[in-house]
N, C-alpha and C positions, 0 to 999 in steps of 0.2 A: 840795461835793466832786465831784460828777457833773461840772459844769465843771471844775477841777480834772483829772478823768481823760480829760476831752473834748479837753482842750490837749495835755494829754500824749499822746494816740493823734495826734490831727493834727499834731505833732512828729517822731513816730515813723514815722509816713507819709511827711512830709517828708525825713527823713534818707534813707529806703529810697529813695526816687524819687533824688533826689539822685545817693546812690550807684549805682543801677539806671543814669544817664545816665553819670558817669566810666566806669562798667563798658565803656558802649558806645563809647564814643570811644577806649577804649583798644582795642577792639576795630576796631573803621574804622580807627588807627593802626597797629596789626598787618596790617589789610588789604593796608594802603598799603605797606605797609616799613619806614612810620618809627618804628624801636624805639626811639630818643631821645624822643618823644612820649611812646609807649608807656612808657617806664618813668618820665616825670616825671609822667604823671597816674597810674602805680599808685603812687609817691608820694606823690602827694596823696589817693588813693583811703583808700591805709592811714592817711594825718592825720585825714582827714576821718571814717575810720569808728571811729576810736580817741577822736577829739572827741564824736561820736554816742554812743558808750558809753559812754560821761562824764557826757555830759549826761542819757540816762534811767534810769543810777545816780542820779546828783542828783534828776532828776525822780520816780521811785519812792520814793528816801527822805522826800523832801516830804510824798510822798502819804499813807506810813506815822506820819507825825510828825503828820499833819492826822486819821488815824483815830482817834488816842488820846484 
């Protein structure tokens, strides 16, 4: 179960990193001017962090089903 909870935080870490670097490059594209960038990666930003809470919904409820 400790592994278990150990994949699931370095997931969760991964996803925040992830999103922490879209954040930035929409931000350098804002720098730049190019709002067409800017708004296809907050695009993807929102997929990708609507995916992220998906996945450690799913992943928490595992965890909960593996406690019982």
């Amino acid at each position: 179960m400790k592994e278990q909870h150990s994949t699931i935080k370095e997931n969760a870490q991964a996803a925040r990193q992830e999103e922490r670097q879209l954040r930035e490059q929409i931000h350098q594209a804002m720098q730049a001017g190019d709002k067409e960038t800017a708004k296809n990666l907050r695009e993807q930003l929102k997929a990708m962090h609507q995916e992220n809470v998906q996945q450690r919904q799913q992943d928490m409820q595992q965890l909960k089903e593996t406690r019982k």
